[in-house]
PDB file of N, CA, C and O in Angstrom:
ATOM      1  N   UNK A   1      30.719  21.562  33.675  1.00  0.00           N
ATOM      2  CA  UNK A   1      30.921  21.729  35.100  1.00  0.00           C
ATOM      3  C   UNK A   1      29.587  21.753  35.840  1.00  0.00           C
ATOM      4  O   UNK A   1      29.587  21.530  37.050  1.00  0.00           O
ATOM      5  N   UNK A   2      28.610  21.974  35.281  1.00  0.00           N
ATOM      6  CA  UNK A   2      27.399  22.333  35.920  1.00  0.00           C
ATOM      7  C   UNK A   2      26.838  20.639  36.293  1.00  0.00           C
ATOM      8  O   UNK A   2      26.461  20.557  37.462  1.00  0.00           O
ATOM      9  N   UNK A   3      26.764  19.736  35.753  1.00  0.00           N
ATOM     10  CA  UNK A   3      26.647  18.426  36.081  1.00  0.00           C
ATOM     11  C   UNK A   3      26.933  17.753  37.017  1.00  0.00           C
ATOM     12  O   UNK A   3      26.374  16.869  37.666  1.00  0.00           O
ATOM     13  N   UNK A   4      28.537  18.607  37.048  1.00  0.00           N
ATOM     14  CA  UNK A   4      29.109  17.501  38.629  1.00  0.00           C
ATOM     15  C   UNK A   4      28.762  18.361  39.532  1.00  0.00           C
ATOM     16  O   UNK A   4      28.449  17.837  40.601  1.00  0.00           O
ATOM     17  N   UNK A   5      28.676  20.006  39.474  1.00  0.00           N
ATOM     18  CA  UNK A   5      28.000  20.712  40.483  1.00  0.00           C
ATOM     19  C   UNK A   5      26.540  20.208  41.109  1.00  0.00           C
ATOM     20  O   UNK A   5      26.181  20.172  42.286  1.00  0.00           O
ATOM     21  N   UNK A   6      25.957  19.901  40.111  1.00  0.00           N
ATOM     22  CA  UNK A   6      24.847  19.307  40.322  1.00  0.00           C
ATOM     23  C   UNK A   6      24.599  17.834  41.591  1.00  0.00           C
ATOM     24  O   UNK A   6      24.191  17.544  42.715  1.00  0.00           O
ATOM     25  N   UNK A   7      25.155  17.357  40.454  1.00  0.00           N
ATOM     26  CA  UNK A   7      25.453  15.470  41.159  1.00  0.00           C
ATOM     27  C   UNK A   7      25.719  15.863  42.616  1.00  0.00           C
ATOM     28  O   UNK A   7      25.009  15.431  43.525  1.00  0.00           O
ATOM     29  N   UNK A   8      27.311  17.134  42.938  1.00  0.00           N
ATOM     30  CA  UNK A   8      27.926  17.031  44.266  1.00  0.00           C
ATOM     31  C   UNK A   8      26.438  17.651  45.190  1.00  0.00           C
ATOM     32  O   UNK A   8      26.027  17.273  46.286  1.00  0.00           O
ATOM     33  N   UNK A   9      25.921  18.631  44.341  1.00  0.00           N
ATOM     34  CA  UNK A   9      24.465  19.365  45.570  1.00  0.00           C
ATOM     35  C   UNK A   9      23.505  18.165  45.959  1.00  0.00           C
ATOM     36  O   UNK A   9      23.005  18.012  47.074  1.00  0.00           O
ATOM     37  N   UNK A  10      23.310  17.254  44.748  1.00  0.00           N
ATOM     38  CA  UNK A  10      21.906  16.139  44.956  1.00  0.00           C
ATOM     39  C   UNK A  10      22.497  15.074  45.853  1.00  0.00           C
ATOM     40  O   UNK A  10      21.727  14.710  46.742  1.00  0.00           O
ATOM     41  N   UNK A  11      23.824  14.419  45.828  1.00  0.00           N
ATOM     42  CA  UNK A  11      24.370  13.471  46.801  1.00  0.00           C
ATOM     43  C   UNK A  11      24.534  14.003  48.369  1.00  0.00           C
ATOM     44  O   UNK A  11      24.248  13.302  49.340  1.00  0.00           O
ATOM     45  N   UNK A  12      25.118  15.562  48.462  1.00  0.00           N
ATOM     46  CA  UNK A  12      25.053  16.400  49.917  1.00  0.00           C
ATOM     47  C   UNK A  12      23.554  15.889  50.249  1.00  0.00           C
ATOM     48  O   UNK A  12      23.373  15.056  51.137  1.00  0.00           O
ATOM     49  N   UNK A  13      22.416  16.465  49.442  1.00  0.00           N
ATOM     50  CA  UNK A  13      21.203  16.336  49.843  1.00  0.00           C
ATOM     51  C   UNK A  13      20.616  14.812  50.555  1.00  0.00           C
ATOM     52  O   UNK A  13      19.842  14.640  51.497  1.00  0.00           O
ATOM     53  N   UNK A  14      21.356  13.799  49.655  1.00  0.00           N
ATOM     54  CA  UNK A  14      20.862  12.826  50.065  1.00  0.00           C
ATOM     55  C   UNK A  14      21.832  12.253  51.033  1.00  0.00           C
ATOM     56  O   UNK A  14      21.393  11.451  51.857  1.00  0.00           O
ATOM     57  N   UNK A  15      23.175  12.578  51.042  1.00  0.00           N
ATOM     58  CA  UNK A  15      23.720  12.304  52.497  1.00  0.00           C
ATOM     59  C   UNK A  15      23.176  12.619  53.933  1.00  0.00           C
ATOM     60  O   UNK A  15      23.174  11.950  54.966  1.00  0.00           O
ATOM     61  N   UNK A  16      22.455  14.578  53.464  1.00  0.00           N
ATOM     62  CA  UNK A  16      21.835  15.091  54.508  1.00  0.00           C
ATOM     63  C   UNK A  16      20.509  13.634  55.213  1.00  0.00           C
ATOM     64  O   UNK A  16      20.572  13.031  56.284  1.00  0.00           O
ATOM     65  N   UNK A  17      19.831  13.551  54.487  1.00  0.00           N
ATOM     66  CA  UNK A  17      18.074  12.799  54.476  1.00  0.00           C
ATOM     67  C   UNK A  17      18.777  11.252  54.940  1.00  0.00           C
ATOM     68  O   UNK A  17      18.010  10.681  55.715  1.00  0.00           O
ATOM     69  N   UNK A  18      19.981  10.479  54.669  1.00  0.00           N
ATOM     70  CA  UNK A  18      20.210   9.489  55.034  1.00  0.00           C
ATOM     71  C   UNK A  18      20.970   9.657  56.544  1.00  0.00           C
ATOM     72  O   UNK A  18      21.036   8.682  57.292  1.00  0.00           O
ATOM     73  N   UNK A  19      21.330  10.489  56.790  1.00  0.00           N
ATOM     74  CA  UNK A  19      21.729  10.980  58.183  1.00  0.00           C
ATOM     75  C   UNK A  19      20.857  11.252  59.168  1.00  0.00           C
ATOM     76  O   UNK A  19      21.208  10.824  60.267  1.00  0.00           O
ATOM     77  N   UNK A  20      19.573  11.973  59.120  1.00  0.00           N
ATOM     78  CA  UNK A  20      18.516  12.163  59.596  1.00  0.00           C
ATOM     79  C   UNK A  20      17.906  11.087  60.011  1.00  0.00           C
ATOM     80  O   UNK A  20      17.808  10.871  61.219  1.00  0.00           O
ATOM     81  N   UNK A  21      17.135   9.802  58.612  1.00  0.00           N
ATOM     82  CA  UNK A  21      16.775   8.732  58.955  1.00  0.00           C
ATOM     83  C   UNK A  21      17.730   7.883  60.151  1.00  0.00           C
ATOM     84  O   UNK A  21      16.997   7.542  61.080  1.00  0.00           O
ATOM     85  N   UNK A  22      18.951   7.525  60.323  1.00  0.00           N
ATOM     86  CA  UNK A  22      19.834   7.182  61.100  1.00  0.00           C
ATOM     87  C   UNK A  22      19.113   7.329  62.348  1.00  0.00           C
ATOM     88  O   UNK A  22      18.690   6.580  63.229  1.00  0.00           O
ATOM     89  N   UNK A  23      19.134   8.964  62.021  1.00  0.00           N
ATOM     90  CA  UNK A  23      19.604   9.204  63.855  1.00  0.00           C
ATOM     91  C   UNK A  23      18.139   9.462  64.545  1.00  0.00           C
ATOM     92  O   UNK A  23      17.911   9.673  65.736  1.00  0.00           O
ATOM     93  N   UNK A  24      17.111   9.375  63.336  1.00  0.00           N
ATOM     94  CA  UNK A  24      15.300   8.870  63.948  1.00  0.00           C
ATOM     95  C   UNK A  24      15.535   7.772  64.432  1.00  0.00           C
ATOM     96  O   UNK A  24      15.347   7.591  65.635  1.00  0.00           O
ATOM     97  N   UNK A  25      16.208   6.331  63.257  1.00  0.00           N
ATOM     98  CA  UNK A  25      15.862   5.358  63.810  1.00  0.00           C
ATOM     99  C   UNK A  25      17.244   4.783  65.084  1.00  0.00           C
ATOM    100  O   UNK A  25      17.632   3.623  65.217  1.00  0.00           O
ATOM    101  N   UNK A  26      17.642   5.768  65.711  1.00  0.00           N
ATOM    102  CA  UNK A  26      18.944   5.644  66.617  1.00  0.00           C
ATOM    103  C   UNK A  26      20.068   4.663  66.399  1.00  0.00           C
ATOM    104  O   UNK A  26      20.763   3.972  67.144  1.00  0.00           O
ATOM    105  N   UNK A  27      19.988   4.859  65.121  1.00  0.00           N
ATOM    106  CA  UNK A  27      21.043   3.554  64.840  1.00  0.00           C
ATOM    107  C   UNK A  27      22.265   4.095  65.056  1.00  0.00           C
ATOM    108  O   UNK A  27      22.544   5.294  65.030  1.00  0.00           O
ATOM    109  N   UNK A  28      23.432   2.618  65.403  1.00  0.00           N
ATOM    110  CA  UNK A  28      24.681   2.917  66.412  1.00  0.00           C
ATOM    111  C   UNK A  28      25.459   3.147  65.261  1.00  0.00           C
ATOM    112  O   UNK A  28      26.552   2.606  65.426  1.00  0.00           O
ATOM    113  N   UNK A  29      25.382   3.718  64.148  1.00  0.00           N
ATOM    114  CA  UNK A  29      26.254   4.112  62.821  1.00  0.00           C
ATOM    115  C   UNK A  29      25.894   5.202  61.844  1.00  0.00           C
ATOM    116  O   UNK A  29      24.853   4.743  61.374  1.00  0.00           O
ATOM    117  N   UNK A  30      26.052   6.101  61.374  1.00  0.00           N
ATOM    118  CA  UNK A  30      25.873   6.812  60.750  1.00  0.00           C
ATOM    119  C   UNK A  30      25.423   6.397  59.346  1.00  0.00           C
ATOM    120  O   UNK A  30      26.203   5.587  58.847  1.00  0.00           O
ATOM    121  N   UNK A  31      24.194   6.785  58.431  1.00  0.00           N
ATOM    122  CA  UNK A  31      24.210   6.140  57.146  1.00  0.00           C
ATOM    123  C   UNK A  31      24.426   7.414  56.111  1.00  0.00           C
ATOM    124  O   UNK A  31      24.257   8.624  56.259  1.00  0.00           O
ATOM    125  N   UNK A  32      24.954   6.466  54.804  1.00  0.00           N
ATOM    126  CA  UNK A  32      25.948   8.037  53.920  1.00  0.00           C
ATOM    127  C   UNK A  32      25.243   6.842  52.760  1.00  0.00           C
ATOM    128  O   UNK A  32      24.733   5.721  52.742  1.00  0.00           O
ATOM    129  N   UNK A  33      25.652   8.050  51.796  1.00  0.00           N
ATOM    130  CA  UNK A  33      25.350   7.584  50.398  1.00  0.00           C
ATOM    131  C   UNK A  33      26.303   5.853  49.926  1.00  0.00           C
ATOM    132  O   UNK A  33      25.903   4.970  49.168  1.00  0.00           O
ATOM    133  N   UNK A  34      27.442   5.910  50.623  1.00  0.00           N
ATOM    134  CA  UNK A  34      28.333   5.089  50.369  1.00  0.00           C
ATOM    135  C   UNK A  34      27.767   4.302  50.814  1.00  0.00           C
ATOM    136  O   UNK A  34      27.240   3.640  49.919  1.00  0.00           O
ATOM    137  N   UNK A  35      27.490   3.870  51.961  1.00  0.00           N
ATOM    138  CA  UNK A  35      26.958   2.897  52.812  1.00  0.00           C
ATOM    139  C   UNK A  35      25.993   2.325  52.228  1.00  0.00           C
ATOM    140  O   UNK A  35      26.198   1.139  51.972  1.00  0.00           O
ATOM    141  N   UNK A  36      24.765   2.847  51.849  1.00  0.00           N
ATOM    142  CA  UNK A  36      23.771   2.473  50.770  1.00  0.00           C
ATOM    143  C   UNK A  36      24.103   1.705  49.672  1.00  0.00           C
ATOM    144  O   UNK A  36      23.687   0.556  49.523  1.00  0.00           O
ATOM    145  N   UNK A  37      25.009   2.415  48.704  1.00  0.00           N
ATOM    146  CA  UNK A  37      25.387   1.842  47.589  1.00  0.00           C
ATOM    147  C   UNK A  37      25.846   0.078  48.153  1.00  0.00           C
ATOM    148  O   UNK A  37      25.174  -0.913  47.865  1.00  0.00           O
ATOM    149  N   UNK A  38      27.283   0.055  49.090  1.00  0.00           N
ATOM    150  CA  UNK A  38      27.623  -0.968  49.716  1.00  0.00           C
ATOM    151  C   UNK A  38      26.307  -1.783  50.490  1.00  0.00           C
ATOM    152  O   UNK A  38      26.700  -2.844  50.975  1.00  0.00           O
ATOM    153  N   UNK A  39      25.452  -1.633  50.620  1.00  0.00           N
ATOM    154  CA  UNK A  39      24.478  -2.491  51.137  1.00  0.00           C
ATOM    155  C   UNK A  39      23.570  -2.526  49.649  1.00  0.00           C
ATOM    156  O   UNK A  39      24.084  -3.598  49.331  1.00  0.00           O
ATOM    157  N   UNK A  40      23.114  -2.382  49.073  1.00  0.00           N
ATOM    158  CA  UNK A  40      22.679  -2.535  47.636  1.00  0.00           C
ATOM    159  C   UNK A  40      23.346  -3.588  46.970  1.00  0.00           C
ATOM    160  O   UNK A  40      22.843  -4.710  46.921  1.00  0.00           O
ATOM    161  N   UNK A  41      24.480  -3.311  46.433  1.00  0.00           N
ATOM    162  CA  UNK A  41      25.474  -4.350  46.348  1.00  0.00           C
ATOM    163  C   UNK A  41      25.869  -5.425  46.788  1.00  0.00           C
ATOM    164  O   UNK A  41      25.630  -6.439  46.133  1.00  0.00           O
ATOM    165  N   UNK A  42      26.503  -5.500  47.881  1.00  0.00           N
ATOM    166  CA  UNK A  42      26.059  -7.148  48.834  1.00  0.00           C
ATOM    167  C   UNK A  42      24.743  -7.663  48.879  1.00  0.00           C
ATOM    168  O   UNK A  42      24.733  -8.852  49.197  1.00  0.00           O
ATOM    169  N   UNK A  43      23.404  -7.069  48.625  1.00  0.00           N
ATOM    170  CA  UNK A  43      22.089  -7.427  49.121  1.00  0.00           C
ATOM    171  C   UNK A  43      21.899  -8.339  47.610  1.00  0.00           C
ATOM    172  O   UNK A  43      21.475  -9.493  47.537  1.00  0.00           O
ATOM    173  N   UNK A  44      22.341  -7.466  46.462  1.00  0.00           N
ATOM    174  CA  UNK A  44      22.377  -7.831  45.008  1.00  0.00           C
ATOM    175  C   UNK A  44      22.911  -9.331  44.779  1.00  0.00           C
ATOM    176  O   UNK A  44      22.473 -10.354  44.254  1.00  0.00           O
ATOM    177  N   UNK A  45      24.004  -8.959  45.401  1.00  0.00           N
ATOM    178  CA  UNK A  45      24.697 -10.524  44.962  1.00  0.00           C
ATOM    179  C   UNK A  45      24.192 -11.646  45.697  1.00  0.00           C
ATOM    180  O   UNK A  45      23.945 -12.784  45.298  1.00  0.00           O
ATOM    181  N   UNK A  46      24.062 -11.055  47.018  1.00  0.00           N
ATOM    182  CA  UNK A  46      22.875 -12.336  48.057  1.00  0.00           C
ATOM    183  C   UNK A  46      22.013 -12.876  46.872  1.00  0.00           C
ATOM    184  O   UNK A  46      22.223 -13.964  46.334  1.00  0.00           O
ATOM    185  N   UNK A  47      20.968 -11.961  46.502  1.00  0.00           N
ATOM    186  CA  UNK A  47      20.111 -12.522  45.962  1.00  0.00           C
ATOM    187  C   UNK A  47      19.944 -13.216  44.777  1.00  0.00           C
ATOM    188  O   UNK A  47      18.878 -13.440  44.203  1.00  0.00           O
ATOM    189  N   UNK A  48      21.429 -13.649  44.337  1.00  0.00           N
ATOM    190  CA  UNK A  48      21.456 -14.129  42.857  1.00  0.00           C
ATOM    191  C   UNK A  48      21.974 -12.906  41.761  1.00  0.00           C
ATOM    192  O   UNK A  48      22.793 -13.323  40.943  1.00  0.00           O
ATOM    193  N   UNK A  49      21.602 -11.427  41.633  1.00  0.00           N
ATOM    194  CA  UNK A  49      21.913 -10.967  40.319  1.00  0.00           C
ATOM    195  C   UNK A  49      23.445 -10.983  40.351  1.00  0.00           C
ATOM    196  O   UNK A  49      24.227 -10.902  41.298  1.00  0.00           O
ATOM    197  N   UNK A  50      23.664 -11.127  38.859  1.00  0.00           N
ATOM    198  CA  UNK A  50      24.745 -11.558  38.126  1.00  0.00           C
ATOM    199  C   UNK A  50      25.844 -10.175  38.696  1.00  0.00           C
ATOM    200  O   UNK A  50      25.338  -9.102  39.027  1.00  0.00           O
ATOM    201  N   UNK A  51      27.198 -10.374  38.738  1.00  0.00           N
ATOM    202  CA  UNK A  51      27.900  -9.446  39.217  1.00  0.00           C
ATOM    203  C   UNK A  51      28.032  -8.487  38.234  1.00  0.00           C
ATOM    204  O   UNK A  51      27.915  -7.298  38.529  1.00  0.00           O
ATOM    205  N   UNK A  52      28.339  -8.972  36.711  1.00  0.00           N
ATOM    206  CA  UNK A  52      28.111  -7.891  35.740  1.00  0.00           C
ATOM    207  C   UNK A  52      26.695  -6.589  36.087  1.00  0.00           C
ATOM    208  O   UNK A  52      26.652  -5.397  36.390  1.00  0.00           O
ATOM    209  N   UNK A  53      26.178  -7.165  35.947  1.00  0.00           N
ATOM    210  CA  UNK A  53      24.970  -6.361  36.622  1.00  0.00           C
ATOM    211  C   UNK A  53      24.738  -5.343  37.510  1.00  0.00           C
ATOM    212  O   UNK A  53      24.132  -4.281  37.367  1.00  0.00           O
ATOM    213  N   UNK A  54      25.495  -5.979  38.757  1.00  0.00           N
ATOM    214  CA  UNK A  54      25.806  -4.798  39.672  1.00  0.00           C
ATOM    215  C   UNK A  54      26.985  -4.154  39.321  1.00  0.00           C
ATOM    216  O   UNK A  54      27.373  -3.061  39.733  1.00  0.00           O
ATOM    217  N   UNK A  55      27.416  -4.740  38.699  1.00  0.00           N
ATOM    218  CA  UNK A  55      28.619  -3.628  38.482  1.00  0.00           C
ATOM    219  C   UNK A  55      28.308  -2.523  37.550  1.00  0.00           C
ATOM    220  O   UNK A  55      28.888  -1.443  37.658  1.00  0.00           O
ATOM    221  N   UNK A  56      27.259  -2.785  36.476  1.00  0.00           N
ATOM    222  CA  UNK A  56      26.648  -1.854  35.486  1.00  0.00           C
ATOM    223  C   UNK A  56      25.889  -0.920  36.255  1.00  0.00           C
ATOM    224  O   UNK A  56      25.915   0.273  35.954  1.00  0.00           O
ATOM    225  N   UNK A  57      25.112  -1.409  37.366  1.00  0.00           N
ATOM    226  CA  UNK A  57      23.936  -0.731  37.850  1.00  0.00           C
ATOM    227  C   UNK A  57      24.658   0.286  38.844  1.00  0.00           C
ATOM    228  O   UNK A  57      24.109   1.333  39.188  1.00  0.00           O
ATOM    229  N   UNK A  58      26.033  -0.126  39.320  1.00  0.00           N
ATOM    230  CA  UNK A  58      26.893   0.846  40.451  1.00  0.00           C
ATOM    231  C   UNK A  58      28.148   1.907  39.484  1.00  0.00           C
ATOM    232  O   UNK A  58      28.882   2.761  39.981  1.00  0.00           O
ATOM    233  N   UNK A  59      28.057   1.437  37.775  1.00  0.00           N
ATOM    234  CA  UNK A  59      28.454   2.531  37.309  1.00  0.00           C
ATOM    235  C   UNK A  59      30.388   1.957  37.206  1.00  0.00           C
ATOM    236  O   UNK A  59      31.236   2.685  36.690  1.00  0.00           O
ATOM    237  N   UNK A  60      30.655   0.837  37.693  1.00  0.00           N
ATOM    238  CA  UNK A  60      31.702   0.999  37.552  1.00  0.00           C
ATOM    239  C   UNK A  60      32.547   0.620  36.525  1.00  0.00           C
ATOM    240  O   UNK A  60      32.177  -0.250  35.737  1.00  0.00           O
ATOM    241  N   UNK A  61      34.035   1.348  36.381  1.00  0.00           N
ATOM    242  CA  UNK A  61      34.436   1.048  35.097  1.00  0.00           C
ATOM    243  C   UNK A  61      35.179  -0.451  35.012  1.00  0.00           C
ATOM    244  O   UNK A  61      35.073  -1.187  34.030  1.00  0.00           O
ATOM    245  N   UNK A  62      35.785  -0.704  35.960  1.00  0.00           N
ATOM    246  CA  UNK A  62      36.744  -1.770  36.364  1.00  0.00           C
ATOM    247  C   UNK A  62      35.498  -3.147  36.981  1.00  0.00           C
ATOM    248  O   UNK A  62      34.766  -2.713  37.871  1.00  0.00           O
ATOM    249  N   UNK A  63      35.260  -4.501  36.634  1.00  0.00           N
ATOM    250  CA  UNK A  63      34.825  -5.142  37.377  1.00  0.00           C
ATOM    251  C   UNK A  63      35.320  -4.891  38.653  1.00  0.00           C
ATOM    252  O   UNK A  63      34.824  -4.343  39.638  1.00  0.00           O
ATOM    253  N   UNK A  64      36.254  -5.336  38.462  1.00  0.00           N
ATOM    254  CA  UNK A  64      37.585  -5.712  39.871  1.00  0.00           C
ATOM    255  C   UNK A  64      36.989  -5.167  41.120  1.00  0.00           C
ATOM    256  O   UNK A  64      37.084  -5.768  42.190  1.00  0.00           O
ATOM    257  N   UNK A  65      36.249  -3.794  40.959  1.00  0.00           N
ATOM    258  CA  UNK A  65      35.682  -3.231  41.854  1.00  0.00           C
ATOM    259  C   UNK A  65      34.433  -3.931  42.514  1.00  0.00           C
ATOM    260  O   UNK A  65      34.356  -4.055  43.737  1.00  0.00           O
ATOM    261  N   UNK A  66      33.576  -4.327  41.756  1.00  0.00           N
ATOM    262  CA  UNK A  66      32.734  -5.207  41.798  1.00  0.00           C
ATOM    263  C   UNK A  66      32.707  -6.117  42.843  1.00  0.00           C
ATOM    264  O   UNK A  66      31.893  -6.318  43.744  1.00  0.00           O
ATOM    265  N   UNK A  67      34.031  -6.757  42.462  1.00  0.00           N
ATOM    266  CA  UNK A  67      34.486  -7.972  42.865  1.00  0.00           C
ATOM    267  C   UNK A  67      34.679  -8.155  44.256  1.00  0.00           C
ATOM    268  O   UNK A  67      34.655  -9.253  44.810  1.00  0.00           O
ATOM    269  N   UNK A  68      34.900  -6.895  44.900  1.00  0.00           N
ATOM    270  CA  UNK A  68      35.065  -7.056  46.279  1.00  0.00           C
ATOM    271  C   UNK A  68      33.977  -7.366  47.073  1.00  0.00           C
ATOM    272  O   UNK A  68      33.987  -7.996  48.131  1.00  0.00           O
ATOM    273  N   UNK A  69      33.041  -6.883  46.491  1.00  0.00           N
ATOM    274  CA  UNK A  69      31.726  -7.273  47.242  1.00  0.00           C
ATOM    275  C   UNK A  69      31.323  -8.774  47.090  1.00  0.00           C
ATOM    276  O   UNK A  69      30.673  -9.313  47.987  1.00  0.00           O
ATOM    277  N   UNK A  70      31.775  -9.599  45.742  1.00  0.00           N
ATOM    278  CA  UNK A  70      31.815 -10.935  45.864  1.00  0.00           C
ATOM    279  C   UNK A  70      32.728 -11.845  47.051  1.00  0.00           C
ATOM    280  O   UNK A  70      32.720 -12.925  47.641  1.00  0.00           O
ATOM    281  N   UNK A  71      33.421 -10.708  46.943  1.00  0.00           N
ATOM    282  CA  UNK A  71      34.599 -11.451  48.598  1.00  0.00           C
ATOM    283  C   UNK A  71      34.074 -11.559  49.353  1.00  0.00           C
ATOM    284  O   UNK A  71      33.775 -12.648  49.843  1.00  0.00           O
ATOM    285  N   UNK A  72      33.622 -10.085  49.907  1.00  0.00           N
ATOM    286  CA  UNK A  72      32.270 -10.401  51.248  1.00  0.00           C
ATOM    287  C   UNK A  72      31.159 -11.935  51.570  1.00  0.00           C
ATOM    288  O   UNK A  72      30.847 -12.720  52.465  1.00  0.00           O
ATOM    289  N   UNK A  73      30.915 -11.635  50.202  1.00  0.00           N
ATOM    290  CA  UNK A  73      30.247 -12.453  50.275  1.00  0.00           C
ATOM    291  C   UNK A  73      30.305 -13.968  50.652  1.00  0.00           C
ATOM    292  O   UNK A  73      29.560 -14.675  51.331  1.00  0.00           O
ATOM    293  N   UNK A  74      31.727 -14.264  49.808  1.00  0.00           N
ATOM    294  CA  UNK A  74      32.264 -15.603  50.100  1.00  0.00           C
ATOM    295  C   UNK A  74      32.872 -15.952  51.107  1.00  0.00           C
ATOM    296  O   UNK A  74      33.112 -17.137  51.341  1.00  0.00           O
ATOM    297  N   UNK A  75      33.402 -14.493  52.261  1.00  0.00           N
ATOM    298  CA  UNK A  75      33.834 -14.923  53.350  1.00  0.00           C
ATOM    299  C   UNK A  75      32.040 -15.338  54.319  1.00  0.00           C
ATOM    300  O   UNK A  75      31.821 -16.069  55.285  1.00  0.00           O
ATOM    301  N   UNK A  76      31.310 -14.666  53.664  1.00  0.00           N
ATOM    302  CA  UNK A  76      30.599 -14.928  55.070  1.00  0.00           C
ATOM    303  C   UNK A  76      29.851 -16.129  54.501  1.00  0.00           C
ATOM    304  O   UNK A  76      29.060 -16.644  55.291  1.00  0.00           O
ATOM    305  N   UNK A  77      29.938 -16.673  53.303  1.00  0.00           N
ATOM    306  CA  UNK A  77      29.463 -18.048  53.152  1.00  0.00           C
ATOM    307  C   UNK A  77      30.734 -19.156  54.104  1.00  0.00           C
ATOM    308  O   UNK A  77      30.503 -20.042  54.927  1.00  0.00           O
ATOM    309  N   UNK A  78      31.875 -18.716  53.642  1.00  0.00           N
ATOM    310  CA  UNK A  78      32.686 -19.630  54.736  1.00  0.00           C
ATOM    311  C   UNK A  78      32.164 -19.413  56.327  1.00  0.00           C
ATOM    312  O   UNK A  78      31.940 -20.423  56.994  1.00  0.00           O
ATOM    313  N   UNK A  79      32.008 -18.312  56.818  1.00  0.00           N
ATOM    314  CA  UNK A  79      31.807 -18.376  58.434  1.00  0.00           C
ATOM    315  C   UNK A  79      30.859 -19.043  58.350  1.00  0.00           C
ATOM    316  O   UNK A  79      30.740 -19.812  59.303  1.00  0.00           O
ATOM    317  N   UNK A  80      29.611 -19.139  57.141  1.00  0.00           N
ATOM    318  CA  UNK A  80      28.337 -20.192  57.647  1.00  0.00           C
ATOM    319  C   UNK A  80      28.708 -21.368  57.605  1.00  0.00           C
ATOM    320  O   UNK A  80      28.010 -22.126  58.278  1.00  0.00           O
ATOM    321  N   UNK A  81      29.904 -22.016  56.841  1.00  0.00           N
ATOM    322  CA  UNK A  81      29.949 -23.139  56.575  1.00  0.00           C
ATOM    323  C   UNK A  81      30.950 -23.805  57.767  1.00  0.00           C
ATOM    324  O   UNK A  81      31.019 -25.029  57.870  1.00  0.00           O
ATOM    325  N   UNK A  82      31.810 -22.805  58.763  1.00  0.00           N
ATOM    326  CA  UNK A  82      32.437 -23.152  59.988  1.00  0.00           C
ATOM    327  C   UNK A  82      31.440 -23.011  61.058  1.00  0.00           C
ATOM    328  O   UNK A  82      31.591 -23.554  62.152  1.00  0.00           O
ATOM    329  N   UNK A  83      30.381 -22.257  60.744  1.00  0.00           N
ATOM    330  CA  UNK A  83      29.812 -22.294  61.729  1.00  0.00           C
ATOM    331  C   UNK A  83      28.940 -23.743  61.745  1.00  0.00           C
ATOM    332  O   UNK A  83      28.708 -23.916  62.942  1.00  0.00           O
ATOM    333  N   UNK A  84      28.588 -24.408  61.299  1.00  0.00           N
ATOM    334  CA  UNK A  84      28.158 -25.546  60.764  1.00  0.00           C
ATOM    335  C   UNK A  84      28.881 -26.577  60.964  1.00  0.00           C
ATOM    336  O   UNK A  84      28.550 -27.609  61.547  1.00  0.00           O
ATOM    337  N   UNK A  85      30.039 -26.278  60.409  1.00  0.00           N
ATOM    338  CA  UNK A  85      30.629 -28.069  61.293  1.00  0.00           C
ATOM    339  C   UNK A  85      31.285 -27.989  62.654  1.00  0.00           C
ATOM    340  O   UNK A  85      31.701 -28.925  63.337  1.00  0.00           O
ATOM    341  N   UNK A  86      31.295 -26.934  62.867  1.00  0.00           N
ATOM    342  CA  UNK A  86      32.262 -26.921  64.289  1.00  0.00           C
ATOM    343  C   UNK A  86      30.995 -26.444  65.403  1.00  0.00           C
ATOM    344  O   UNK A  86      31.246 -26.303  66.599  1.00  0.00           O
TER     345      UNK A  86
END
């Protein structure tokens, strides 16, 4: 029990410090641990690493999870590619 006590105090902490940065740099959204992870992830697959990869590096058990962030991705390769012929 002392582990996840742990994990839940160090993630509060870093929710706290990613909330702060936010609202220095006045941004129109709040930033959380989640948000991070989800921008890590999309930034990952932008750049080429393999989805196995992020999915190892984000801990998860299921690809499938993974996978959604490959969706993102492929929708906004389609909006570039409508935005382009039309």
């Amino acid at each position: 029990m002392y582990a996840y006590e742990e994990l839940k105090r160090c993630s509060s902490l870093c929710g706290f410090h990613l909330r702060a940065i936010g609202k220095q740099m006045k941004l129109p959204f709040s930033l959380s641990f989640h948000l991070a992870r989800h921008t890590f992830a999309t930034n990952a697959l932008n750049n080429g690493m393999r989805i196995e990869h992020v999915s190892k590096l984000l801990d998860h058990t299921n690809i499938g999870t993974t996978q959604i962030y490959a969706k993102i991705i492929s929708q906004e390769l389609d909006d570039a590619v409508d935005k382009y012929i039309y």
